[in-house]
TORDREN-43057 format. One record per residue (C-alpha): x negated, z, y negated; residue in three letters. Coordinates in steps of 0.25 Angstrom, whole numbers, plus 2048, in hexadecimal, padded with zeros to 3 digits. Each point is the difference from the previous one (the first is absolute). Layout:
(node (X,Z,Y),Ala) ...
This chain:
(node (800,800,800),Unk) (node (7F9,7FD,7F3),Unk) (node (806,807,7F3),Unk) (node (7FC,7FB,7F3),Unk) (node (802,80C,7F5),Unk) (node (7FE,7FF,7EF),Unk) (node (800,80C,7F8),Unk) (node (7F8,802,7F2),Unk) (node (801,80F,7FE),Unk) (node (7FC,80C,805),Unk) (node (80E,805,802),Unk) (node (804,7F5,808),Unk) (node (7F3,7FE,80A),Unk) (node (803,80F,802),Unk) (node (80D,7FB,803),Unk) (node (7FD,7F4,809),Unk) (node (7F4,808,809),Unk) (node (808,80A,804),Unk) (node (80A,7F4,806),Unk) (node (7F6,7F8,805),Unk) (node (7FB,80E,807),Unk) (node (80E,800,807),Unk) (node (7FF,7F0,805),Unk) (node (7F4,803,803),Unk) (node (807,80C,80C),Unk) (node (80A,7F6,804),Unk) (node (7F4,7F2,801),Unk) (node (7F2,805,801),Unk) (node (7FE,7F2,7FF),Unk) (node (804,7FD,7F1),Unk) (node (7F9,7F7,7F9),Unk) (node (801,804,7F2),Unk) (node (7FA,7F8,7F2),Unk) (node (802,7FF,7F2),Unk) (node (801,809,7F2),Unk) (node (7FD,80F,803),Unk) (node (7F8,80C,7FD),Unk) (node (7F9,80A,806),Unk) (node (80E,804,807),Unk) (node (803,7F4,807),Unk) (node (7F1,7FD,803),Unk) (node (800,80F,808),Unk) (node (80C,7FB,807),Unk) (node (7FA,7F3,804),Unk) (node (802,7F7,7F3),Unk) (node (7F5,7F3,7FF),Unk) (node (801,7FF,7F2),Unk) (node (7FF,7F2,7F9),Unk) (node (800,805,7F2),Unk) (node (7FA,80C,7FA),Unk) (node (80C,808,7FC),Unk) (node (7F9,806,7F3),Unk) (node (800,7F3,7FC),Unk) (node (80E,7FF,7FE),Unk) (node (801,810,7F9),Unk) (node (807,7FB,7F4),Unk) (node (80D,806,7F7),Unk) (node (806,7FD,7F4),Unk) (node (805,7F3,7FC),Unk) (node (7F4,7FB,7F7),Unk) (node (7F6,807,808),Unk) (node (804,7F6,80C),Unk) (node (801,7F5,7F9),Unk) (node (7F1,801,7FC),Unk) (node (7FE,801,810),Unk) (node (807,7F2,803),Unk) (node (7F3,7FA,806),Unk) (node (7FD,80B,809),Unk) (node (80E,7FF,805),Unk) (node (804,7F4,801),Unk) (node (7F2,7FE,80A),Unk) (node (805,80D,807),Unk) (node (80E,7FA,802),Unk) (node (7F9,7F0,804),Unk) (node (7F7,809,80C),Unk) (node (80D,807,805),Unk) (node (809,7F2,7FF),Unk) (node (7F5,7F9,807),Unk) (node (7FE,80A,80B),Unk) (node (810,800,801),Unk) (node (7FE,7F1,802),Unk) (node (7F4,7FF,809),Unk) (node (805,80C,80A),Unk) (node (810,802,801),Unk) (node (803,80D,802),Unk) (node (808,805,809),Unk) (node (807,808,7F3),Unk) (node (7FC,802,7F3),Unk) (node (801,80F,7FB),Unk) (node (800,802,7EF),Unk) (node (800,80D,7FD),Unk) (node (803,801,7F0),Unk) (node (7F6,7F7,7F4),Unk) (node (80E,7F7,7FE),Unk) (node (7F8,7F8,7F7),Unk) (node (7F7,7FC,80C),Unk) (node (808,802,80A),Unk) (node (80D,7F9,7FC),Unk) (node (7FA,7F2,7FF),Unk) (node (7F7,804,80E),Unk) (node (80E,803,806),Unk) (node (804,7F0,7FB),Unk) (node (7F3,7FB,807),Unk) (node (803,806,80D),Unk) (node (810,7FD,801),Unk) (node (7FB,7F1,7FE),Unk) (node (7F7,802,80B),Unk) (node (80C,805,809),Unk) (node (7F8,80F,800),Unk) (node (80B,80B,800),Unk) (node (7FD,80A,7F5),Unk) (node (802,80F,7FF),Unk) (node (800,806,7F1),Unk) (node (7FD,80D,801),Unk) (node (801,808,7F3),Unk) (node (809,7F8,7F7),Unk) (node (7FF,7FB,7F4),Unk) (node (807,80A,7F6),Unk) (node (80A,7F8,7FA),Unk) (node (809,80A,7FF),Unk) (node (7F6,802,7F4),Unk) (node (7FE,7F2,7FC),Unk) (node (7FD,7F3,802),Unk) (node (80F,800,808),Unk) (node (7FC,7F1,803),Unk) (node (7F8,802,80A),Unk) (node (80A,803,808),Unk) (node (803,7F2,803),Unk) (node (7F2,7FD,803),Unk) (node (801,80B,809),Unk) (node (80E,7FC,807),Unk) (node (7FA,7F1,802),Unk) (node (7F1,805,805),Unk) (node (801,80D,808),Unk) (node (804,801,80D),Unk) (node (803,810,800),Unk) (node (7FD,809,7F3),Unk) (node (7FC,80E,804),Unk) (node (803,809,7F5),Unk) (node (7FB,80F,7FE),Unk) (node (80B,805,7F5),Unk) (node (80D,802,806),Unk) (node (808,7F9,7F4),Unk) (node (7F9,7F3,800),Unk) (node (807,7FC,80F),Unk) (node (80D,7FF,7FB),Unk) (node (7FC,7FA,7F3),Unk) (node (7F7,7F6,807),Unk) (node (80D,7FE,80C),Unk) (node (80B,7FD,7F5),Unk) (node (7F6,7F5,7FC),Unk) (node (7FE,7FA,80D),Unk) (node (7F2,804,804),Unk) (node (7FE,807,80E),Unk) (node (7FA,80D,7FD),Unk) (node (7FE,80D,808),Unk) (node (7FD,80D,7F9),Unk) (node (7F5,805,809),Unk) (node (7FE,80D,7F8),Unk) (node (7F5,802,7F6),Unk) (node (7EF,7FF,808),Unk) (node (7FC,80C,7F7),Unk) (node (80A,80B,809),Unk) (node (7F8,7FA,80C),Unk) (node (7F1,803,7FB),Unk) (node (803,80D,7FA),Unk) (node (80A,806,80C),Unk) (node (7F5,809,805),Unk) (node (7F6,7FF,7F5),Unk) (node (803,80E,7F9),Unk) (node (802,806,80C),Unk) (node (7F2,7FD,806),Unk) (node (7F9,800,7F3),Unk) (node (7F6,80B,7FE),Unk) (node (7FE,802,7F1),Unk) (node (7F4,809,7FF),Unk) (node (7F8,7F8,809),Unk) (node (805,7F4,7F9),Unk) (node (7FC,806,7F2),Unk) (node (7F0,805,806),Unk) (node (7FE,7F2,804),Unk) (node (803,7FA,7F2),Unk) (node (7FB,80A,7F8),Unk) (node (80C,808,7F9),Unk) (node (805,80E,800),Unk) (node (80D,803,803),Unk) (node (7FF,80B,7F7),Unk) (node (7FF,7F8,7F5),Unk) (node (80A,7F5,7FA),Unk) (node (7FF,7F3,803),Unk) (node (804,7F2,7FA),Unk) (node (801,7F3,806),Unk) (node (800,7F4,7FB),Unk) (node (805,7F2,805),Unk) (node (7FE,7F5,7F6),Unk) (node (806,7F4,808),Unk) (node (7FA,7F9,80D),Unk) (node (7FE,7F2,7F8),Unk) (node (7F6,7FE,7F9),Unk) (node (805,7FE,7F1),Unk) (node (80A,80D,803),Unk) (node (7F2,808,801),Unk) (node (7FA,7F9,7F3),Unk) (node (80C,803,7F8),Unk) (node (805,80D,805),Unk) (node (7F4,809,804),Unk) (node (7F9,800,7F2),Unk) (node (80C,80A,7FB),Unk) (node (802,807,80E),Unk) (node (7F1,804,7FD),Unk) (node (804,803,7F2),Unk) (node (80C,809,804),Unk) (node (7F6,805,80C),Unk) (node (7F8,806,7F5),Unk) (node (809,806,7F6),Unk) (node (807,808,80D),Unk) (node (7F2,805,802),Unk) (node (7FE,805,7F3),Unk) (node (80D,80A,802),Unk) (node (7FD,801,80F),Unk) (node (7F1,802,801),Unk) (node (800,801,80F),Unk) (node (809,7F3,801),Unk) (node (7F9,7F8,80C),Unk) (node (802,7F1,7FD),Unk) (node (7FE,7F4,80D),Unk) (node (802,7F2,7FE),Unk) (node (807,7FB,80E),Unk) (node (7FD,7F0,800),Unk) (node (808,7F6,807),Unk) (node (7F9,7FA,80E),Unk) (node (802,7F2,7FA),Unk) (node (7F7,802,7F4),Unk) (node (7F1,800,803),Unk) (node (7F6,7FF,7F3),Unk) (node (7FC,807,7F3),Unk) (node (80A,7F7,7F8),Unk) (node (80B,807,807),Unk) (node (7FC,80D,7F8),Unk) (node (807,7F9,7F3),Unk) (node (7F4,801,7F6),Unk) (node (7F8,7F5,809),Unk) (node (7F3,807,805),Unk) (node (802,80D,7F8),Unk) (node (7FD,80D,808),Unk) (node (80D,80A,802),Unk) (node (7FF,80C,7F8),Unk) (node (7F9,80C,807),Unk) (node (80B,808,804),Unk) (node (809,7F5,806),Unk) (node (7FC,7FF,80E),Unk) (node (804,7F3,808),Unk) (node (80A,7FF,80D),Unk) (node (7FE,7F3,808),Unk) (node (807,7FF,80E),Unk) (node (807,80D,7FE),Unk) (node (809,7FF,7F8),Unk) (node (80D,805,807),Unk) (node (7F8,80E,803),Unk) (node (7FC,801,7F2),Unk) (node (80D,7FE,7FB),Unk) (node (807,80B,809),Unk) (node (7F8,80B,7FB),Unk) (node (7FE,7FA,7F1),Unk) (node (808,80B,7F5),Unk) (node (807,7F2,7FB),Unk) (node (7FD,7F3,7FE),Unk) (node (800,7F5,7F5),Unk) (node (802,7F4,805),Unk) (node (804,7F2,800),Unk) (node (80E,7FB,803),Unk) (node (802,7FA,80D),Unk) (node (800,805,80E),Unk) (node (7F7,80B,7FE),Unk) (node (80B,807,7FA),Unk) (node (807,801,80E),Unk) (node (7F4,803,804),Unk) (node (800,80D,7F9),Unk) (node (80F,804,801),Unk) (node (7FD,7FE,80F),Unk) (node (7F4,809,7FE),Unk) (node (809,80A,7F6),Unk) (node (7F3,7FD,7F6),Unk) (node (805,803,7F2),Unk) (node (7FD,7F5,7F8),Unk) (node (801,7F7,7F1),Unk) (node (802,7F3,800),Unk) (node (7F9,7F6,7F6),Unk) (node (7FC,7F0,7FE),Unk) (node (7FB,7F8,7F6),Unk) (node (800,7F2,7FF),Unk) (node (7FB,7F4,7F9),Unk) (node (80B,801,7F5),Unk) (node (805,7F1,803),Unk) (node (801,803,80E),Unk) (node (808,80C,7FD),Unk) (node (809,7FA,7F6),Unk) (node (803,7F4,80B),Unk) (node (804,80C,809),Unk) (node (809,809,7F5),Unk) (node (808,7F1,800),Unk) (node (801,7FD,80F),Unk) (node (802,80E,807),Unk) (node (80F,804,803),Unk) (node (7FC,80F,804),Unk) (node (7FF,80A,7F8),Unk) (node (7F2,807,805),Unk) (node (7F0,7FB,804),Unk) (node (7FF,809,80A),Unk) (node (806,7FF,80F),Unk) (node (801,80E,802),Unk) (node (80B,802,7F5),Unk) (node (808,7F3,803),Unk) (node (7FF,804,80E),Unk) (node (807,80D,7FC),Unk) (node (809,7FC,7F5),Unk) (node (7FA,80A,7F6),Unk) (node (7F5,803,7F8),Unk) (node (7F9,808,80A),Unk) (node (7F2,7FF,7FC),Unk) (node (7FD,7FD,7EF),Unk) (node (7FA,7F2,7FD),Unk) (node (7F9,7FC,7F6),Unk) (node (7FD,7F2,7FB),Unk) (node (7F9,7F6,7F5),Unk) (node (7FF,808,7F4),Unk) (node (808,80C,806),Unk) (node (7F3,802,809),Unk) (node (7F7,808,7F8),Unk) (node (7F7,809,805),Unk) (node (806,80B,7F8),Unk) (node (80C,7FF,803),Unk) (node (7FC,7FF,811),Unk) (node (7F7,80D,7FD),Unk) (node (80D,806,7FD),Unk) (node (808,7FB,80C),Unk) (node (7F4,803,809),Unk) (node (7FF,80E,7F8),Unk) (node (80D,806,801),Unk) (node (800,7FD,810),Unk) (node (7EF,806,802),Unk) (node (805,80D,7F8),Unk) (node (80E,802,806),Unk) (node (802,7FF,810),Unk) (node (80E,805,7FE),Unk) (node (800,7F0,7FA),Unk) (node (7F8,7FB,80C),Unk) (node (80A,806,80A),Unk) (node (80C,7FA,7F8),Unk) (node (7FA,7F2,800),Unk) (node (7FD,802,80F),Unk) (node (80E,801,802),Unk) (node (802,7F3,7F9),Unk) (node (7F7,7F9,809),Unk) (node (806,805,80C),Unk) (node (80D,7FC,7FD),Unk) (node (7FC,7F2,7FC),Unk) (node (7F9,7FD,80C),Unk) (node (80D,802,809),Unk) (node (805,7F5,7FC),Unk) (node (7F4,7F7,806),Unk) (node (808,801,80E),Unk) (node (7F8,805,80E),Unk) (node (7F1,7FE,805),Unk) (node (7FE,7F2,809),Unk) (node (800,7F7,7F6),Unk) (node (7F3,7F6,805),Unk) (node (807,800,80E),Unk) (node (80A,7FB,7FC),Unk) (node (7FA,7F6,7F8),Unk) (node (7F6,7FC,80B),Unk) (node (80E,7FF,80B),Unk) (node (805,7F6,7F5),Unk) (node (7F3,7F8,800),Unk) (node (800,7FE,80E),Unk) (node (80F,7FD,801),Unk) (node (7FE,7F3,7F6),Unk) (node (7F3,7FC,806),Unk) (node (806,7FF,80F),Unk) 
């Protein structure tokens, strides 16, 4: 059975391993190929394109990047052409992924879409293009089947990944032994900060994360600070001022990030799936993001929610703060990420939040029933 499999994030690689991990129970004898990280290469992935070569958000930022993807998405178009799959699994990256999905329905190559596009936030369009291209969506929010259904695509809520990976996590994780071998005290506050796992996220949104970082210290002098990198970035130009040194006091997390998370104080972070993360992880946290202002303009015009970040949509309130564009000043995040450093009454309340948000994300199995899907359209 040969599976070809396209993702260009961290989340979505995270994602695709773990069901290429299942297929890979049920067919030793998988042969899989295409656009992955260090996720779906553990799992078996021969990449065909570097996936830290397609880490890009924001709508200007990409189009700067239009060489490099268009040669990304010419390699994997060509290796749909030259080796016909048995199936083609695309996990996310519409903007990729999409006109992949046209390349392999022309080539009578069934398609799984796994982790929908989110029209239910814009671009509604794509729906068609979903209907006329995908042979089954599976969908990790339970509201996007019926919405997907009523407009004729086949789609499956299979439950969110996330409740999979951290089922047990909490449960066996061992917090002092995690903090010794990272260097922090438990005794002592600490604050993590997750700028983004694209590479122009990290330029733009770490610089005041560091900012903020360093007026907490000044009311917290015993504040520990780590930096938790994403797996797909590799480099000093990741580190937002390109080749300048991290200041002394923050200490850098690379391959650990979930234990890191778990027993940070709170986080400041990105929006985006790491904000499940830390609900699932019952991690306070602040959400903040800043992009190129054309880009975020381009996205005030388009969306149809009312919220950046999942975790809040997910839960239909404002259970973590958010701030954005101007809003995101490291005064005002120093403020946020004060009151919850000083007040664990504030932790506990937000922890509550978090929990109940997470309810809503369904049972654990997800990736199992993804990879049964997969095998059921390839046969």
């Amino acid at each position: 059975m040969r599976v070809f499999i396209s993702t260009a994030d961290a989340s979505g690689d995270l994602h695709a391993g773990a069901v290429l991990a299942k297929l890979r129970e049920r067919r030793p004898s998988v042969e899989a190929f295409g656009l992955g990280g260090a996720g779906l290469q553990a799992a078996g992935l021969a990449p065909l394109v570097p996936q830290s070569e397609l880490a890009i958000a924001g709508g200007v930022e990409v189009l700067r990047s239009v060489p490099r993807i268009l040669r990304a998405y010419r390699t994997l178009r060509r290796a749909l052409r030259e080796r016909q799959p048995d199936l083609a699994i695309l996990v996310d990256s519409p903007d990729l992924n999409l006109p992949l999905a046209s390349v392999a329905r022309r080539l009578g190559i069934p398609v799984l879409y796994y982790v929908a596009p989110q029209v239910w936030a814009w671009r509604f369009g794509r729906v068609r293009k979903l209907r006329r291209r995908v042979d089954r969506v599976c969908v990790i929010f339970p509201f996007e089947e019926p919405l997907l259904r009523k407009a004729r695509v086949p789609a499956t809520f299979v439950g969110h990944p996330l409740v999979d990976r951290f089922q047990d996590f909490s449960k066996k994780l061992e917090p002092e032994r995690v903090a010794r071998s990272l260097g922090l005290d438990l005794e002592r506050p600490i604050l993590g900060l997750l700028p983004g796992s694209r590479r122009n996220e990290v330029e733009r949104n770490l610089p005041p994360m560091l900012e903020t970082a360093e007026l907490l210290r000044g009311a917290f002098p015993e504040l520990q600070v780590i930096l938790m990198r994403a797996p797909n970035l590799v480099g000093p130009e990741t580190l937002g001022d390109r080749g300048t040194a991290l200041p002394a006091h923050v200490s850098e997390v690379r391959g650990r990030t979930h234990e890191a998370m778990a027993i940070s104080t709170c986080l400041l972070a990105a929006p985006g799936t790491v904000t499940v993360e830390a609900a699932l992880l019952r991690t306070p946290i602040v959400v903040t993001h800043t992009l190129n202002r054309l880009s975020f303009e381009f996205a005030r015009r388009v969306t149809r929610v009312a919220s950046s970040c999942m975790l809040n949509l997910i839960a239909e309130a404002g259970v973590v703060p958010e701030r954005l564009q101007q809003q995101a000043r490291p005064v005002a995040l120093a403020s946020l990420l004060g009151r919850l450093l000083r007040n664990p009454r504030a932790r506990d309340e937000m922890r509550a939040r978090l929990s109940a948000a997470t309810a809503r994300l369904g049972g654990p199995g997800a990736a199992e029933r993804v990879a049964e899907i997969a095998i059921g359209l390839a046969s």
